[in-house]
PASEBA-742262 format. One record per atom (N, C-alpha, C): x, y, z; residue in one letter. Coordinates in steps of 0.1 Angstrom, whole numbers, plus 5000, padded with zeros to 4 digits. Each point is the difference from the previous one (the first is absolute). Layout:
REM residues N
XYZA...
//
This chain:
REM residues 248
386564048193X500049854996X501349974993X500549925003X501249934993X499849974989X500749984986X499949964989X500649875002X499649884993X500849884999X500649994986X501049975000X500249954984X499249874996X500150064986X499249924991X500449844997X499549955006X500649844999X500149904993X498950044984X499649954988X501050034990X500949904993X500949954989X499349974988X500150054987X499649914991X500549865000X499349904991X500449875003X499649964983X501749974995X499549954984X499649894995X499649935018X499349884994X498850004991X499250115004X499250014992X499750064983X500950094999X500649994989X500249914990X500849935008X500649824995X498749974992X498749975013X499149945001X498950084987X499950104997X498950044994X500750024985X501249974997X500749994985X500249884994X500049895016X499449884995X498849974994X499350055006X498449994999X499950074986X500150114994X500050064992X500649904988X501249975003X500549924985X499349865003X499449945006X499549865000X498850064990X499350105005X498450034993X500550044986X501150054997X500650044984X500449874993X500349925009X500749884993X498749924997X499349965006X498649985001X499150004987X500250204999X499150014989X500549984987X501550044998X500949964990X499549834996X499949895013X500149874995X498849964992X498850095008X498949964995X499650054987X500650124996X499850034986X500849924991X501449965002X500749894994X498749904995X499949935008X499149835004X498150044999X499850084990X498750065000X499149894995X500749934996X499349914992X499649865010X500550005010X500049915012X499050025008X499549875010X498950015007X500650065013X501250035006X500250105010X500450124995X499750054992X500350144997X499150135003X498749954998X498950085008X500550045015X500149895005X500450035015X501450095004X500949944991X500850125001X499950134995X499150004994X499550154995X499750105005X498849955009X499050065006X501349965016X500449955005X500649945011X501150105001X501049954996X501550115001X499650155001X499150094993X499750135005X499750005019X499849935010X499649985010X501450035009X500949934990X501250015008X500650134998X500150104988X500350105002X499250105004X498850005007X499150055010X500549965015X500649935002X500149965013X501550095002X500949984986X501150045001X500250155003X498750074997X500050165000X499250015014X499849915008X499350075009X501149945013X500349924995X501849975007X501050125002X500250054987X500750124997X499550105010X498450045001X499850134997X499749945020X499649935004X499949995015X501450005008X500749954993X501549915007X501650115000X499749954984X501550084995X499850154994X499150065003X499350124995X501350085009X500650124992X500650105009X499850124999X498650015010X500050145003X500350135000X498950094992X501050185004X499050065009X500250094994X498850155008X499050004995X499449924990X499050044995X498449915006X499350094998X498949985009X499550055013X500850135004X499650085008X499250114997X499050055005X499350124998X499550075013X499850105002X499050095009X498750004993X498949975005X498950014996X498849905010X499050084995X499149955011X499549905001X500049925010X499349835003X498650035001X499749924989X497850015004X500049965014X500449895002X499449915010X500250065017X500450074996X500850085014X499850165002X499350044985X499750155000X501450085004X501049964995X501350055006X500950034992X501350104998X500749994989X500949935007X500749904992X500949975006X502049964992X500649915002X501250004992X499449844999X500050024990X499349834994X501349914987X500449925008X501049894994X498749904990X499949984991X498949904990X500949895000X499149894996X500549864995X500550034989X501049894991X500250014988X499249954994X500050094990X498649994984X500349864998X501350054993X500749814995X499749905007X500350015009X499649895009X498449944998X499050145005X498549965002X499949904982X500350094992X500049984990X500149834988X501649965008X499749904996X499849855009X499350075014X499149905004X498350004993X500350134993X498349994992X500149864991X501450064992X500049914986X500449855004X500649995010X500549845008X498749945003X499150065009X498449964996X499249984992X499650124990X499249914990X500449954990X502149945001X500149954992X499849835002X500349975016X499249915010X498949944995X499450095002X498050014996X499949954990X500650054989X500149944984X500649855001X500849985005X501149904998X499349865005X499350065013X499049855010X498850024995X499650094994X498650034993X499949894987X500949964992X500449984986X499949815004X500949955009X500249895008X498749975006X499150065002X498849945013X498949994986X499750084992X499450014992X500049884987X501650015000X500349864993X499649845002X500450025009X499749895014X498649955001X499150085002X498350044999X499849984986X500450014989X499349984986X500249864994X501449955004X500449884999X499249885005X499750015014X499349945006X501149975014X499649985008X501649965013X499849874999X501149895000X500349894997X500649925013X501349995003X500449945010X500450125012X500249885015X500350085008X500750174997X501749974993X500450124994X499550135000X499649934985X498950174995X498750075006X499649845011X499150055014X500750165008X501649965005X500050055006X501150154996X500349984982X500350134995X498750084995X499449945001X498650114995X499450075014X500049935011X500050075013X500550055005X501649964995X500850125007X500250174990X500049954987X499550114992X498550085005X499049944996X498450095008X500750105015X500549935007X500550025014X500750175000X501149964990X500950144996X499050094992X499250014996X499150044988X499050085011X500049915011X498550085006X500850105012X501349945004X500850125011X500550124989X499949984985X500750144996X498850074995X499349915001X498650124997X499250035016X500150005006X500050055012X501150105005X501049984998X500950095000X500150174989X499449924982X499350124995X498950095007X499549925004X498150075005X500850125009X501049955012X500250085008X500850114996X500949974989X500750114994X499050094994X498849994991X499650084997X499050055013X499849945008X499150115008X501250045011X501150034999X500950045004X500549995016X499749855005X500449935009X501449935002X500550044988X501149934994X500950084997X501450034998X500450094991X501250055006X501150104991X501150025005X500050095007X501050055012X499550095008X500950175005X500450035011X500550095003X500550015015X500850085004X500650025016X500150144999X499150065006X499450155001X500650075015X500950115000X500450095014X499250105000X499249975009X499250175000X500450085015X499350155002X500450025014X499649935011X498749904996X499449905015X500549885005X500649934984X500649894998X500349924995X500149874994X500849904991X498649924997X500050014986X498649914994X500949904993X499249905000X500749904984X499249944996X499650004991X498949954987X500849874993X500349905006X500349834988X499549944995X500049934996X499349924989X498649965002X499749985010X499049945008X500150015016X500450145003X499850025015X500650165002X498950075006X500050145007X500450005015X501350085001X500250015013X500650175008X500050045009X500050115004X500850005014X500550114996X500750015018X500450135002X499650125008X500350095008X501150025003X500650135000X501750045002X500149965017X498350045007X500450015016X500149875002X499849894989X500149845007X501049894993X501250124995X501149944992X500750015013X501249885006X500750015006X501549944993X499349954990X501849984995X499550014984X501449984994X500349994988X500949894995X499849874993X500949934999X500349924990X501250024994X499949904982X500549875002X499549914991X500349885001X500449954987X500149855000X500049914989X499249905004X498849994994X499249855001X500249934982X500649964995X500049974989X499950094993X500650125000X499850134991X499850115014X500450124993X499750135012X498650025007X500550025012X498850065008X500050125008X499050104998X499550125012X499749955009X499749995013X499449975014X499850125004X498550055000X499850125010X499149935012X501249995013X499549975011X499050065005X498849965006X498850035006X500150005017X499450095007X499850015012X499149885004X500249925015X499249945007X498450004992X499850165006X498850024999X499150104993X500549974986X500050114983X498849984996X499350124996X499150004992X500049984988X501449954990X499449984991X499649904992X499349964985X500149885004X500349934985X499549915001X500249904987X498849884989X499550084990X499249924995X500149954987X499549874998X500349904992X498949994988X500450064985X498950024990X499549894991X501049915001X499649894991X500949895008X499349854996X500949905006X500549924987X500150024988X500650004992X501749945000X500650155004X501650035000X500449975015X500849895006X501249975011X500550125002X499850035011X500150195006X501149945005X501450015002X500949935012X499750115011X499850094999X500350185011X498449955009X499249904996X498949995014X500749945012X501349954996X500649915010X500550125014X500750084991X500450155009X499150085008X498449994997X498950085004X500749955021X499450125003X499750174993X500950104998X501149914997X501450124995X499550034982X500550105001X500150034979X500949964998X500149864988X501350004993X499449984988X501650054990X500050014985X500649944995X499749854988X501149954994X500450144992X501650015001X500450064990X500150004987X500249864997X500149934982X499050064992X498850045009X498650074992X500150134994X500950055006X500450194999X500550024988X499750084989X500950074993X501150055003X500150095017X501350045000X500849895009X500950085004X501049915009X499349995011X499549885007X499549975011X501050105013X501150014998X501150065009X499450165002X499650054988X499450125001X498650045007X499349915003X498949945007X500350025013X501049915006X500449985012X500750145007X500550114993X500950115003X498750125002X498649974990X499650125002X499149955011X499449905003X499349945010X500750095018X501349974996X500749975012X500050205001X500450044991X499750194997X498950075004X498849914996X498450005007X500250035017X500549895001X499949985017X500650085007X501250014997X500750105003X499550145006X499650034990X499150174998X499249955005X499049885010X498850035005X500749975015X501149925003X500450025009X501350095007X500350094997X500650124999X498650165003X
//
């Protein structure tokens, strides 16, 4: 099998983008401690921390630059297999935990308020509903994380084949029903492990929760790369190493 070169560039727009974000939510909290004594200062209080949560998950999805870390040999339950297992980044899963129930807090505090006060005009009609709204999708999204429908995942090489565990979707494919290998850019790095016509393997969906973009690809396996601890490129090289050795 051919190797393609890697076609993914960093891009410092994001960069740009998540140091903006970062110093707006610092400037933020700086103004609201200034102005404490003011009836917008609460909001910036509790408010500006949101922006430097958004800013780190900007960083840590976007402008993150990958090494080696996050590879192991060891065995996949799910597959009863040892395999060479690439993991998501901790950081990453991590601070989509804290971007959520800082959410949860943040529209929880708003809907609550909203509710004690009494709702008054159209307005606060329809910020107390859009607050409840966010309040009841992140606690659904909890429920699923703790019964583990949810969660960060893995891209597992064993001798039978290519597993990948995402956020919210299990998918599988067999070395005899890889026919290609191919990297992309969809808005950030992509694996493509091409599927045969007529492959056994397959693809199941654990929560509906989290926007899977990779159900669009079924029944090929692909991997956003931005989720990997290591270099998505490293991904792509041992995949293509896999195949190799099974077709040779």
């Amino acid at each position: 099998m051919t190797h393609q070169p890697w076609p993914v560039r960093p891009r410092t727009s994001w960069v740009v983008t998540a140091v903006l974000l970062a110093v707006s939510g610092a400037g933020g909290l700086a103004l609201g401690v200034a102005t404490l004594q003011t009836d917008g200062a609460g909001l910036l209080l509790v408010g500006s921390p949101l922006l430097i949560v958004v800013a780190a998950l900007v960083y840590l999805s976007r402008a993150r630059r990958p090494g080696t870390a996050g590879q192991a040999v060891r065995e996949v339950a799910e597959l009863g297999e040892r395999g060479l297992v690439f993991a998501y980044s901790r950081a990453l899963g991590w601070a989509y935990v804290v971007a959520g129930a800082y959410c949860l807090l943040f529209f929880g505090l708003i809907a609550a308020g909203g509710l004690a006060a009494g709702v008054g005009g159209g307005g606060d009609v329809v910020l107390v509903a859009a607050a409840l709204l966010v309040v009841g999708y992140l606690s659904w999204c909890a429920v699923d994380l703790v019964r583990g429908r949810l969660g960060p995942g893995l891209v597992a090489l064993t001798p039978s084949g290519t597993y990948h565990r995402s956020w919210a979707l299990h998918s599988y494919l067999p070395w005899d029903d890889v026919v290609d290998v191919v990297p992309g850019d969809a808005r950030g790095p992509l694996v493509q492990v091409i599927a045969a016509a007529n492959t056994t393997g397959w693809v199941r969906r654990t929560s509906s929760t989290w926007r899977q973009a990779e159900l669009a690809y079924a029944p090929h396996l692909v991997v956003q790369g931005r989720f990997l601890a290591a270099d998505p490129a490293l991904l792509y090289r041992a995949v293509c190493d896999y195949r190799d050795q099974r077709v040779d």
